[in-house]
Kinemage of the C-alpha trace (Angstrom):
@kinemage 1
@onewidth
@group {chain A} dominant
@subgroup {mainchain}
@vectorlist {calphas} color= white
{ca unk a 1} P -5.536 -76.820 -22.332
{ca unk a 2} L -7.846 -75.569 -19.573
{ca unk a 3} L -7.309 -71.980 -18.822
{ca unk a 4} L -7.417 -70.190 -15.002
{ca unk a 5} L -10.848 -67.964 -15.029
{ca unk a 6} L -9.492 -64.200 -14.222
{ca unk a 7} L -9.720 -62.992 -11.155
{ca unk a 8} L -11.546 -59.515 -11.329
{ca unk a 9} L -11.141 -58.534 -7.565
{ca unk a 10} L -7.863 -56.488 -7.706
{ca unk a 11} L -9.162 -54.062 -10.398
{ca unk a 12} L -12.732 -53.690 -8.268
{ca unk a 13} L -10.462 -53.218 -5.161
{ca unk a 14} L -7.851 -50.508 -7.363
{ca unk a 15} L -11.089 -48.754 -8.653
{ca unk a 16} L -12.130 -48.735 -5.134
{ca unk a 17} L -9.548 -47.281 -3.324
{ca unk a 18} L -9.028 -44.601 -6.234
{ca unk a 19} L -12.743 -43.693 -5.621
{ca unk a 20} L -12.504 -43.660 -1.689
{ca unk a 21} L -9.661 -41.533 -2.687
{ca unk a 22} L -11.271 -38.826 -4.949
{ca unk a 23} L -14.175 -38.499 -2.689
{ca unk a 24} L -11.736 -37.812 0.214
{ca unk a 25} L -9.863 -35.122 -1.531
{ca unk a 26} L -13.415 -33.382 -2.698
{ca unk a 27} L -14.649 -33.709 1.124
{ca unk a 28} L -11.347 -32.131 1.714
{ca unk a 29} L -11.810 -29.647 -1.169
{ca unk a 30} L -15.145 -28.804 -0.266
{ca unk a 31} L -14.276 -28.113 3.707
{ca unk a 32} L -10.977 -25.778 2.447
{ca unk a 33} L -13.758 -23.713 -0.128
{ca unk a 34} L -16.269 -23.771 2.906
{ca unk a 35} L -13.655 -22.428 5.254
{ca unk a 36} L -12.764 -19.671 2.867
{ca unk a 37} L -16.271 -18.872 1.796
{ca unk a 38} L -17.127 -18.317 5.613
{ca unk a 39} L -14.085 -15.877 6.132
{ca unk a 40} L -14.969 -14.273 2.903
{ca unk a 41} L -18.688 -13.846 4.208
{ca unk a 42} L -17.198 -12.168 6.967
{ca unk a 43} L -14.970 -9.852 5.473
{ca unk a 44} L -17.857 -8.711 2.827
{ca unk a 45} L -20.063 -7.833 6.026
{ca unk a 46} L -17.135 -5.526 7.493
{ca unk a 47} L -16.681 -3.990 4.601
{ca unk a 48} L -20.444 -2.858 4.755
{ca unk a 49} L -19.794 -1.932 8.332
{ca unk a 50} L -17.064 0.068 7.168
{ca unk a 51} L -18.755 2.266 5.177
{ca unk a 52} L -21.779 2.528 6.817
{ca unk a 53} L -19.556 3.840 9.521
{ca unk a 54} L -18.344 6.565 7.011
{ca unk a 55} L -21.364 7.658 6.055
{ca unk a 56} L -22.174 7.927 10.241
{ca unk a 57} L -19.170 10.292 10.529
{ca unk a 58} L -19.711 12.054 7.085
{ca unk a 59} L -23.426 13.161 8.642
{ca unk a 60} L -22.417 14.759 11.492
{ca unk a 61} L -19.349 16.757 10.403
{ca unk a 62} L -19.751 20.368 10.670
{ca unk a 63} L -17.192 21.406 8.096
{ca unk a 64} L -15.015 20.574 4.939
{ca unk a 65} L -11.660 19.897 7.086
{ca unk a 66} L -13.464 17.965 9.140
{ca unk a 67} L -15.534 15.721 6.094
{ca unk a 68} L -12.027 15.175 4.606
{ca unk a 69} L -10.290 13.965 7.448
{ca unk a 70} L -12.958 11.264 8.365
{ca unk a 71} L -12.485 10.176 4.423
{ca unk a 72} L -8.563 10.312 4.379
{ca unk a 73} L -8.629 8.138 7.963
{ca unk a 74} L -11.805 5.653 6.135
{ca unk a 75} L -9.814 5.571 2.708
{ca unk a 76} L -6.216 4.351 4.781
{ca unk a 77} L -8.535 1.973 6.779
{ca unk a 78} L -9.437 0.699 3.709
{ca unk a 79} L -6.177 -0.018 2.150
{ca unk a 80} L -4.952 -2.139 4.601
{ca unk a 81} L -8.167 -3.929 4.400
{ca unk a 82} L -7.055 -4.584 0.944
{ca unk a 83} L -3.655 -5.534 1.695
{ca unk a 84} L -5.425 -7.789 4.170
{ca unk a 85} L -7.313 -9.497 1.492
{ca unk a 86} L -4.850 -10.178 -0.979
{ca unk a 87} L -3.070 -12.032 1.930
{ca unk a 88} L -6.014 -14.200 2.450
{ca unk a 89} L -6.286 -14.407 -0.870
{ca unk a 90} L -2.756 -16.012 -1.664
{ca unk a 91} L -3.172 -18.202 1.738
{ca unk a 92} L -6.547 -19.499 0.717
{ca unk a 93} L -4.926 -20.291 -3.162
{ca unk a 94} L -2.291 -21.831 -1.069
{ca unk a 95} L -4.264 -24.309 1.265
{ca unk a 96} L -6.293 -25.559 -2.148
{ca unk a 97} L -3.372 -26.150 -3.756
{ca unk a 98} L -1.801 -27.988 -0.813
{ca unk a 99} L -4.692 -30.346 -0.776
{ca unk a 100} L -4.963 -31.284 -4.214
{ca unk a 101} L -1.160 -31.749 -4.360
{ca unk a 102} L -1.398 -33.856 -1.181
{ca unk a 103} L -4.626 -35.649 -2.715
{ca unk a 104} L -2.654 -36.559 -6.033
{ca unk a 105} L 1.223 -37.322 -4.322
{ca unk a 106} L -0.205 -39.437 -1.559
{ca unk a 107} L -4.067 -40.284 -1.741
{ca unk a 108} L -3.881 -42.084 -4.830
{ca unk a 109} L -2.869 -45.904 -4.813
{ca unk a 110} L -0.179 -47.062 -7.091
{ca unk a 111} L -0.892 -49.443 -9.999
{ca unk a 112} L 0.506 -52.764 -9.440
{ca unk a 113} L 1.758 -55.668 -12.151
């Protein structure tokens, strides 16, 4: 009996399009982190601003009063910047998540029989 050679062209083209798909969801990955990493930059560099602007106000107060009100107004700016941050924080986590979810439910091909 004289058997059919195998085919081996639908498991290169499966291992194909499940490569084409990982790379796409790490170019994805990889813009998301960039994004992030830019905003992040951003904030770090106001945050210096921030306290260099303290440190302006601290030197020319004239009295106590005056020293502690600069800090109490620098200290509730700051909070909010934090409350700021975790929301970034949490919406950054979010979009990551979102596109390796979306990567794994939809980017990936389905085995067939």
């Amino acid at each position: 009996m004289v058997s059919k050679p195998l085919d081996p062209s639908p498991l290169f083209k499966l291992g194909k399009e499940q490569t084409d798909a990982m790379l796409g969801m790490q170019k994805d990955l990889i813009d998301t982190y960039d994004q992030a990493s830019r905003a992040w930059f951003s904030r770090v560099k106001s945050e210096v601003d921030h306290w260099s602007e303290l440190a302006t106000k601290l030197a020319g107060t004239r009295s106590v009063p005056e020293a502690l009100e600069a800090y109490q107004k620098c200290a509730a700016e700051r909070m909010q910047m934090a409350a700021e941050d975790g929301l970034r924080m949490t919406e950054d986590c979010q979009r990551i998540m979102q596109k390796i979810t979306g990567s794994l439910s939809n980017g990936w091909p389905k085995a067939s029989s």
